[in-house]
LODOGU-913589 format. One record per residue (C-alpha): residue number from 1; residue in three letters; x, y, z. Coordinates in steps of 0.001 Angstrom, whole numbers, plus 500000, padded with zeros to 6 digits. Example, Ala and Ser with C-alpha at 12.3 -4.5 7.8 and 13.67 -1.06 7.14 Angstrom:
<node num="1" residu="Ala" X="512300" Y="495500" Z="507800"/>
<node num="2" residu="Ser" X="513670" Y="498940" Z="507140"/>
//
This chain:
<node num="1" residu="Unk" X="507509" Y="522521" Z="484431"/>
<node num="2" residu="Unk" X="504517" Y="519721" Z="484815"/>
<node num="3" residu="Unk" X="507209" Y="517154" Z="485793"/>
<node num="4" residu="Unk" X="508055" Y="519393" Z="488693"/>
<node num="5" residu="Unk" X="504588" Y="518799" Z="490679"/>
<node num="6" residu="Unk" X="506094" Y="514962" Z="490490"/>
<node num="7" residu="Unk" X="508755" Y="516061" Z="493027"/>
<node num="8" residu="Unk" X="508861" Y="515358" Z="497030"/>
<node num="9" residu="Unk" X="511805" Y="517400" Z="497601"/>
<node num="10" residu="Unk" X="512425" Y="517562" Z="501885"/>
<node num="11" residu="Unk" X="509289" Y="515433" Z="502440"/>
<node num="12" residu="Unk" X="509492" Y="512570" Z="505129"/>
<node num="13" residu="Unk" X="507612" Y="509535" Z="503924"/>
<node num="14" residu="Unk" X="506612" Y="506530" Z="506412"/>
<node num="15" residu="Unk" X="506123" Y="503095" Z="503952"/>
<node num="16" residu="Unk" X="504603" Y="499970" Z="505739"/>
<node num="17" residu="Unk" X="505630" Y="496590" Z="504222"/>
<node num="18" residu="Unk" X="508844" Y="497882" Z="502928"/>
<node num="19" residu="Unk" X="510941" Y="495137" Z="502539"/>
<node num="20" residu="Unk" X="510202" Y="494348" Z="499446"/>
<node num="21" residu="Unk" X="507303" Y="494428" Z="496606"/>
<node num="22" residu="Unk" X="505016" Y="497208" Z="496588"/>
<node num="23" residu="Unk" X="506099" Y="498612" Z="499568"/>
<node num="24" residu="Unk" X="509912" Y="498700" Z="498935"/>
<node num="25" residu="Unk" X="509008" Y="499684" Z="495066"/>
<node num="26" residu="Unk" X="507257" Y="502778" Z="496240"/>
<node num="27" residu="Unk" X="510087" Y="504203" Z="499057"/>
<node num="28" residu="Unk" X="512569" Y="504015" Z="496383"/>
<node num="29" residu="Unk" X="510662" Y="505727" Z="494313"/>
<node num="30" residu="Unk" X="509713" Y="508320" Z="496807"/>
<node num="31" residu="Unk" X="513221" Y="508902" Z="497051"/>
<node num="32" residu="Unk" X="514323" Y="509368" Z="493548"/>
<node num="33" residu="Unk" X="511502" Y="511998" Z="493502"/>
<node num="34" residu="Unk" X="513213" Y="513818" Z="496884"/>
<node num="35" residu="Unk" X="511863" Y="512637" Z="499866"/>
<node num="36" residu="Unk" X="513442" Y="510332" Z="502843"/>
<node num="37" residu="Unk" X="511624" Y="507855" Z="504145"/>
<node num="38" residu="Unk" X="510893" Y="505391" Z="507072"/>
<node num="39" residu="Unk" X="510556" Y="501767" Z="505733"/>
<node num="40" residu="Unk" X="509171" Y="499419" Z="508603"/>
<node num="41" residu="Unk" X="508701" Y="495518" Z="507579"/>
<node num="42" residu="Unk" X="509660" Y="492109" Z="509950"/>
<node num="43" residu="Unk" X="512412" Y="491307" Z="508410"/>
<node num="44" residu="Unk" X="515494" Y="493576" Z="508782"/>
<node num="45" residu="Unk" X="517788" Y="492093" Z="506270"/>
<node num="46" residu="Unk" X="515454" Y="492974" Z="503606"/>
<node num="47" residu="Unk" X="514591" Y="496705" Z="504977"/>
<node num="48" residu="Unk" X="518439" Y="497067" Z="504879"/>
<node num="49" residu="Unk" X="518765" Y="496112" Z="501062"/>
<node num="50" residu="Unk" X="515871" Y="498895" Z="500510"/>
<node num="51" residu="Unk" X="517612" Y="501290" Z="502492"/>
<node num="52" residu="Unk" X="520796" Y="500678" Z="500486"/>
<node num="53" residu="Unk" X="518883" Y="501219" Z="497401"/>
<node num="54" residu="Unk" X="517695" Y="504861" Z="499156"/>
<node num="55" residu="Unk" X="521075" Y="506181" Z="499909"/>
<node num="56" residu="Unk" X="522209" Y="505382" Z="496540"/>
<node num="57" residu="Unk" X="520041" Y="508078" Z="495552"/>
<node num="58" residu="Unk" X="521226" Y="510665" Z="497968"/>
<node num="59" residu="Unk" X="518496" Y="510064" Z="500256"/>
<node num="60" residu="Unk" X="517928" Y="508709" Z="503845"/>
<node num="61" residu="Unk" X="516262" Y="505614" Z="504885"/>
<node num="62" residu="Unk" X="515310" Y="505043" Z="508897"/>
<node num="63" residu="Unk" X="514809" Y="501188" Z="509293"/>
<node num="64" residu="Unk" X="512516" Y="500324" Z="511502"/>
<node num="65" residu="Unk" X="511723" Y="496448" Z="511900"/>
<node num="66" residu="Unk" X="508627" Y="495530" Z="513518"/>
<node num="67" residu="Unk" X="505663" Y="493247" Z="513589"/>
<node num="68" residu="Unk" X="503305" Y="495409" Z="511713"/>
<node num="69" residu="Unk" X="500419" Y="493319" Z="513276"/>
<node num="70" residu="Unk" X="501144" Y="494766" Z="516304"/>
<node num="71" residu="Unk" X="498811" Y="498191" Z="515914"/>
<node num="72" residu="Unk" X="500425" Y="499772" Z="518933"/>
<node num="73" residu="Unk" X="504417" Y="499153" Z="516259"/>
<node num="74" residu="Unk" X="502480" Y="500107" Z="513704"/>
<node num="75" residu="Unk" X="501136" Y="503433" Z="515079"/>
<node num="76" residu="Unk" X="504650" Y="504226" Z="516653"/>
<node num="77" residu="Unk" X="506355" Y="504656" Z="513302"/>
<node num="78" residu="Unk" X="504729" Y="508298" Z="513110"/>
<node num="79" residu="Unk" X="506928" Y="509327" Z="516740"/>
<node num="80" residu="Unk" X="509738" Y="507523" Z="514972"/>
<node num="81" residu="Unk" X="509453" Y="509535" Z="512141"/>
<node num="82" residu="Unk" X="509590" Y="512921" Z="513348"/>
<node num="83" residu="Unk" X="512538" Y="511604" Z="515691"/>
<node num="84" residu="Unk" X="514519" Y="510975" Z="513303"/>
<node num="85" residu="Unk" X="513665" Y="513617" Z="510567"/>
<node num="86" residu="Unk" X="511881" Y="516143" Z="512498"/>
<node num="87" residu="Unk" X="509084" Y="516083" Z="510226"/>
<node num="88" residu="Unk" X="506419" Y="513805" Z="508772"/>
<node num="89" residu="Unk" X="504482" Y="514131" Z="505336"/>
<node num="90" residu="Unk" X="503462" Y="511306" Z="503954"/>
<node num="91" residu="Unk" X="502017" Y="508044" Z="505026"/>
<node num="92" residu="Unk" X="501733" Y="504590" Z="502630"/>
<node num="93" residu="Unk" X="499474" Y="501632" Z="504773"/>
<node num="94" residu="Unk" X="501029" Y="499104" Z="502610"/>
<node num="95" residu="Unk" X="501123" Y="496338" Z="504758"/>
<node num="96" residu="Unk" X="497967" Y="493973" Z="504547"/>
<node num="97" residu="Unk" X="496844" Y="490462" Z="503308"/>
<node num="98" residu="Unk" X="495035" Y="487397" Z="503974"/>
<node num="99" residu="Unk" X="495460" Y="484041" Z="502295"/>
<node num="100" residu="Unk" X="492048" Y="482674" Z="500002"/>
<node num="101" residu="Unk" X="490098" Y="480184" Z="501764"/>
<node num="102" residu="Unk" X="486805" Y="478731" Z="500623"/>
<node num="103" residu="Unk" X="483732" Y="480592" Z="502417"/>
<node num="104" residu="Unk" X="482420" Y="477856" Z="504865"/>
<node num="105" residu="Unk" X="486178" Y="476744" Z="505703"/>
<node num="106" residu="Unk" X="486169" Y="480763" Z="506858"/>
<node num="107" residu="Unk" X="485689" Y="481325" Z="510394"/>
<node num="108" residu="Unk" X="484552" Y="484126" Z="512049"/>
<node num="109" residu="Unk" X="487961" Y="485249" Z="513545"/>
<node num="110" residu="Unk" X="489510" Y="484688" Z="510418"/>
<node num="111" residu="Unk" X="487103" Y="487371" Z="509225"/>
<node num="112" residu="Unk" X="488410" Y="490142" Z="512445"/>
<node num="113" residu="Unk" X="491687" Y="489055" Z="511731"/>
<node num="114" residu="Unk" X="491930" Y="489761" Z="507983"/>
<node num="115" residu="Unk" X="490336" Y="493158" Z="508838"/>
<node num="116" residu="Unk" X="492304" Y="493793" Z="512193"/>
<node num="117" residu="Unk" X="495599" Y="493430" Z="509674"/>
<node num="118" residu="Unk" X="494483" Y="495426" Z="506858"/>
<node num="119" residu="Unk" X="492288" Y="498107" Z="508132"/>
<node num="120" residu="Unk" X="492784" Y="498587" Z="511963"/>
<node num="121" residu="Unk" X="496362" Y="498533" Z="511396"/>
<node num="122" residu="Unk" X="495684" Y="501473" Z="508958"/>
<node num="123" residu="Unk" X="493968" Y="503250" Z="511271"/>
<node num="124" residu="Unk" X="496528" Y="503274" Z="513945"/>
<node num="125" residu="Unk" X="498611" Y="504795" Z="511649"/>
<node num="126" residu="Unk" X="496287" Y="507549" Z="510430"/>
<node num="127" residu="Unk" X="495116" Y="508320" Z="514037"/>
<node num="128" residu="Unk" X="499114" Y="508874" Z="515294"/>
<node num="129" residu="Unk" X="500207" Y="510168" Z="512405"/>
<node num="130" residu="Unk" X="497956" Y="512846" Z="511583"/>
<node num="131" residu="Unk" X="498285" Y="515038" Z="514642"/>
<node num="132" residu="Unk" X="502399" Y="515293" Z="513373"/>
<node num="133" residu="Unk" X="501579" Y="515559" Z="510117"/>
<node num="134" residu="Unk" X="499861" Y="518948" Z="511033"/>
<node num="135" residu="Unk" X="502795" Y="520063" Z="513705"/>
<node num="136" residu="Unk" X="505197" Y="519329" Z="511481"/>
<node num="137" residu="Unk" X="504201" Y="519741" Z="507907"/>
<node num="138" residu="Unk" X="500807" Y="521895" Z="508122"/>
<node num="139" residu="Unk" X="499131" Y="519178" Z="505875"/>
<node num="140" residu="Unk" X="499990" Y="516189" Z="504171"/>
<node num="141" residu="Unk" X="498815" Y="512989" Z="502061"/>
<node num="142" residu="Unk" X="497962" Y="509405" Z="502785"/>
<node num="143" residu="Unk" X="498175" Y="506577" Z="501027"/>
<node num="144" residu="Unk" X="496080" Y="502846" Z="501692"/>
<node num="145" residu="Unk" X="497110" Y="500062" Z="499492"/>
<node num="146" residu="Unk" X="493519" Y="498100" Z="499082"/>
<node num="147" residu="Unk" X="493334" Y="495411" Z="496369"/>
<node num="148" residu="Unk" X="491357" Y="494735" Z="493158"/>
<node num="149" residu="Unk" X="489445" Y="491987" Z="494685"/>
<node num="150" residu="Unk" X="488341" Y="494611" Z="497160"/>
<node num="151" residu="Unk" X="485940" Y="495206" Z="494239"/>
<node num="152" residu="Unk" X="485748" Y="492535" Z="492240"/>
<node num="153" residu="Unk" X="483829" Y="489317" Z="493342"/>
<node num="154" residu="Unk" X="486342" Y="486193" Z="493095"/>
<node num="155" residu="Unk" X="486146" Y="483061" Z="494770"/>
<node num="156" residu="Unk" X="487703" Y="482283" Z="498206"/>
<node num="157" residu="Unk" X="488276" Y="486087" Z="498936"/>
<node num="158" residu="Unk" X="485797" Y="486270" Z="501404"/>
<node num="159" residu="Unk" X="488023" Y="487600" Z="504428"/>
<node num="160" residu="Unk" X="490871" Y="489444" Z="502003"/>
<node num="161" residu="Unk" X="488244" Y="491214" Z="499887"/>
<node num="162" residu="Unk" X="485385" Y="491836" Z="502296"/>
<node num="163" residu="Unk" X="488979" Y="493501" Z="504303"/>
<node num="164" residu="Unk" X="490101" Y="495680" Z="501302"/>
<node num="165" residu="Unk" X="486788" Y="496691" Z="500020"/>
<node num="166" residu="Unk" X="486428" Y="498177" Z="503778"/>
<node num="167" residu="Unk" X="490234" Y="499586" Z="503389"/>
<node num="168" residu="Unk" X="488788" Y="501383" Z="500320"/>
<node num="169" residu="Unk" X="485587" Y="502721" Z="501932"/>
<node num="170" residu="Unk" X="487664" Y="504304" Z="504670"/>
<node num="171" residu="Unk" X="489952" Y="505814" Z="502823"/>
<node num="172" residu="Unk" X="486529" Y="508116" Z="501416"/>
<node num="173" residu="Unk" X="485532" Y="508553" Z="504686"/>
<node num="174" residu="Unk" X="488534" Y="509367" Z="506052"/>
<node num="175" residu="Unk" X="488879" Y="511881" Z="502985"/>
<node num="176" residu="Unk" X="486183" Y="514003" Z="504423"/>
<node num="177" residu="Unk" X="487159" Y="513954" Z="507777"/>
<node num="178" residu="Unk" X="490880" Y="515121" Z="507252"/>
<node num="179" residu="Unk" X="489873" Y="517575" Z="504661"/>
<node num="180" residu="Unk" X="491231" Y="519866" Z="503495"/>
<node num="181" residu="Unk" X="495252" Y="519716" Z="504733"/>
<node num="182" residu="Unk" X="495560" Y="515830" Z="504257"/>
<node num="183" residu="Unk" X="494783" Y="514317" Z="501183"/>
<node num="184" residu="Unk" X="493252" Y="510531" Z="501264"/>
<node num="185" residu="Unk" X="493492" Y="508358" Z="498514"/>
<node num="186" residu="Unk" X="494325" Y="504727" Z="497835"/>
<node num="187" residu="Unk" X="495592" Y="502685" Z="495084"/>
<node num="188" residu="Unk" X="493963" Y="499247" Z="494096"/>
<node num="189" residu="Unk" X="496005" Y="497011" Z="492375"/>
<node num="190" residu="Unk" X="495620" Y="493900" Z="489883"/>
<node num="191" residu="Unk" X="497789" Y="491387" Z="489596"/>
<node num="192" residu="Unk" X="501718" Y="492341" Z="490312"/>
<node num="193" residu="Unk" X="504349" Y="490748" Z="489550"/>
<node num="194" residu="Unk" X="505820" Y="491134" Z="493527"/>
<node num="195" residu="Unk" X="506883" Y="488279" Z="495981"/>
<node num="196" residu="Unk" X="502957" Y="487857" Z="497054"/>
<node num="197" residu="Unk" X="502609" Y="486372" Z="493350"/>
<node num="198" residu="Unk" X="505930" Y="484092" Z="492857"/>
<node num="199" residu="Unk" X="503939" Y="480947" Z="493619"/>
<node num="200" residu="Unk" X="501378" Y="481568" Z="490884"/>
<node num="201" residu="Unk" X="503474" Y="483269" Z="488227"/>
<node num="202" residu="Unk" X="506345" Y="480773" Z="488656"/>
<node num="203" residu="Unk" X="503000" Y="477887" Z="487201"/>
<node num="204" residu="Unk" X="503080" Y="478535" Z="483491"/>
<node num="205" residu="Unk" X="499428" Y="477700" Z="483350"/>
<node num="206" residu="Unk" X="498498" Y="480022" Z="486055"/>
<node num="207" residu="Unk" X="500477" Y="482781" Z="484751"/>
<node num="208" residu="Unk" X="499029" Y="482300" Z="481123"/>
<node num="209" residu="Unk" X="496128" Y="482447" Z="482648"/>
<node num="210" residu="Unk" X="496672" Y="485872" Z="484609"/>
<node num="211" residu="Unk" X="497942" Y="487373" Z="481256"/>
<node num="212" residu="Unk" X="495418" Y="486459" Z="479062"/>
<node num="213" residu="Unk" X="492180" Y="487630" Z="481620"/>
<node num="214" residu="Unk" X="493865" Y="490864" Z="481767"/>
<node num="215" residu="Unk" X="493213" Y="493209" Z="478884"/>
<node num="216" residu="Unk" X="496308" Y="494559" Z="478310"/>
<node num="217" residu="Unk" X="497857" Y="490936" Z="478757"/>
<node num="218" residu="Unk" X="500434" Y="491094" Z="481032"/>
<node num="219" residu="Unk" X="501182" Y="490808" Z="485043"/>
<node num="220" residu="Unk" X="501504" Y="494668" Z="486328"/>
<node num="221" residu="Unk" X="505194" Y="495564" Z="487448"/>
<node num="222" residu="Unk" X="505913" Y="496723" Z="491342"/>
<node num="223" residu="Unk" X="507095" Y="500195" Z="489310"/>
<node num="224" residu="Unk" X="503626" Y="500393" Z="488112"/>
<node num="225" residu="Unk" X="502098" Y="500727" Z="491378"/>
<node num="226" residu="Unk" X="504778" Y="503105" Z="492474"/>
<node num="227" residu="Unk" X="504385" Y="505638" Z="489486"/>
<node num="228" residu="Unk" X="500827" Y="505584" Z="490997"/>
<node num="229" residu="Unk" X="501449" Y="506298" Z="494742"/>
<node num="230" residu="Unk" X="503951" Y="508934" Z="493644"/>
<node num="231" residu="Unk" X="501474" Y="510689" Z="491879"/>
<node num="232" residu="Unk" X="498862" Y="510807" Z="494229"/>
<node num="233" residu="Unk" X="501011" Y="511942" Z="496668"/>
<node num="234" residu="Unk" X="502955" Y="514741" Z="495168"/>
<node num="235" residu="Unk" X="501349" Y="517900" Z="494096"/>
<node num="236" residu="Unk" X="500837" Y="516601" Z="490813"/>
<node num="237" residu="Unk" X="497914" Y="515023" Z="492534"/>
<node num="238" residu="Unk" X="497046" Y="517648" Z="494584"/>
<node num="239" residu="Unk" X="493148" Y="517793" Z="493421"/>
<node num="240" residu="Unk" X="492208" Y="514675" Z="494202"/>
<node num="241" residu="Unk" X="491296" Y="513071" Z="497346"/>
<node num="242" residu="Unk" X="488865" Y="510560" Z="498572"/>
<node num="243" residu="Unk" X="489995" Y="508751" Z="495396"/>
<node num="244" residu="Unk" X="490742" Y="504678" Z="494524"/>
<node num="245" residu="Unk" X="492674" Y="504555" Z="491358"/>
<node num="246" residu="Unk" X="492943" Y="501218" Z="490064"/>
<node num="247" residu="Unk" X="496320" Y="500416" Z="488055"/>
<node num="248" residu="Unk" X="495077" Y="496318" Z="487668"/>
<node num="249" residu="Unk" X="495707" Y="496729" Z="483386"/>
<node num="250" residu="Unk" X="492003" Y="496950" Z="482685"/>
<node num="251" residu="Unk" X="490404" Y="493910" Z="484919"/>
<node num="252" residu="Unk" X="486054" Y="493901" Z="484894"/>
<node num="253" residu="Unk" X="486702" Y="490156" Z="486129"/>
<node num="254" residu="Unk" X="488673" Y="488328" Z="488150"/>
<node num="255" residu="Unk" X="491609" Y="487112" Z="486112"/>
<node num="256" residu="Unk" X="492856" Y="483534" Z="488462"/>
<node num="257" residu="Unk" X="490124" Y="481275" Z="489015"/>
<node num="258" residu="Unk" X="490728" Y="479473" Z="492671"/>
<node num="259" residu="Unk" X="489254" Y="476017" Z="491792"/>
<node num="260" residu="Unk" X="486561" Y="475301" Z="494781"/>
<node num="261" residu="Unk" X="483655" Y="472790" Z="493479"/>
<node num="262" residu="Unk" X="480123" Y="474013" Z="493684"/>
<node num="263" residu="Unk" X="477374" Y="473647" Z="496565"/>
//
């Protein structure tokens, strides 16, 4: 059966930024297709709600609260892991982000910082996880959430897109070098309709305008990007790797304009 290959049945999934959006949107979904996970996030009221949503499906949820811009919490969720479920499979580097601010007004540390938080971080992860991945699981699959503007130019996204375009780069190279018992691959998305984008889509201009630039004319659901990151990481995506699929409803533009005057 092809809908089989969509199963994680027994895996152990670690998902950054889990509290809610994206990141709590895909470990639910990684548990209706099997696996238990390890959600990690600041806030532990909100990893809580997530994990109640997990062992509604029959699944287990280890909360781990932390302040995933600490690379040293980050990279101990992968020991955690295999505490707690004796085995690790899967790995989502969800948690990321920098707020837009016009080029010039963009210092130099803002620059390391966007990148320490969105790619370092990843790395961390990667590096600690991938030595239990193989102990425990023989071979395995990672995930790295980078971001449309990570490809597409868009004013005041000099720190978050230079950040994710590098995210995206290193999940190819880090394709090769893990090859072929861990799978790389990353997902880019467009505009979602997740807590990140309740100031904008809660402006009925601003949201007209986000539906309307995007060709299938609507804002892109948290489920969206988690039907993605479930496929890439079950065996139904078992061929690919080194890939960025882009769920983002058909963007070749920037769809929100961030009003900054001209030189």
């Amino acid at each position: 059966m092809i809908l089989d290959r969509f199963r994680i049945d027994g895996r152990v999934a670690i998902v950054t930024g889990a509290g809610r959006g994206l990141g709590a949107a895909i470990a639910v979904a990684f548990a209706e297709a099997g696996a238990d996970v390890v959600i990690a996030s600041r806030t532990k009221s909100q990893l809580d709600e997530v994990a109640e949503r997990v062992t509604a499906l029959g699944r287990q949820a280890h909360v781990v609260p932390a302040d995933l811009s600490d690379i040293e919490a980050t990279a101990a969720l992968a020991e955690a892991a295999v505490q707690r479920f004796g085995r690790l499979d899967i790995v989502v580097n969800n948690v990321g982000g920098a707020m837009p601010c016009p080029l010039l007004d963009t210092t130099p540390q803002a620059l390391v910082d966007a990148f320490n938080f969105n790619v370092t971080n990843a790395h961390a992860l990667v590096r600690a996880a991938v030595p239990r991945i193989l102990e425990t699981a023989g071979g395995g699959s990672i995930l790295n959430i980078t971001s449309t503007m990570g490809r597409l130019p868009g004013r005041a996204f000099a720190a978050y897109g230079t950040a994710k375009a590098a995210l995206a780069h290193y999940t190819k190279l880090a394709a090769l070098d893990l090859n072929p018992r861990i799978r790389v691959n990353a997902i880019a998305p467009g505009s979602i309709l997740s807590s990140a984008l309740e100031i904008v889509a809660s402006n009925d201009a601003m949201r007209t305008q986000l539906e309307t630039k995007t060709p299938l004319h609507r804002i892109g659901d948290p489920e969206d990007i988690a039907a993605a990151a479930l496929y890439l990481v079950s065996p139904a995506g078992k061929y690919l790797t080194g890939k960025v699929l882009e769920p983002d409803g058909g963007l070749i533009a920037p769809n929100l304009d961030i009003p900054i005057q001209d030189l």
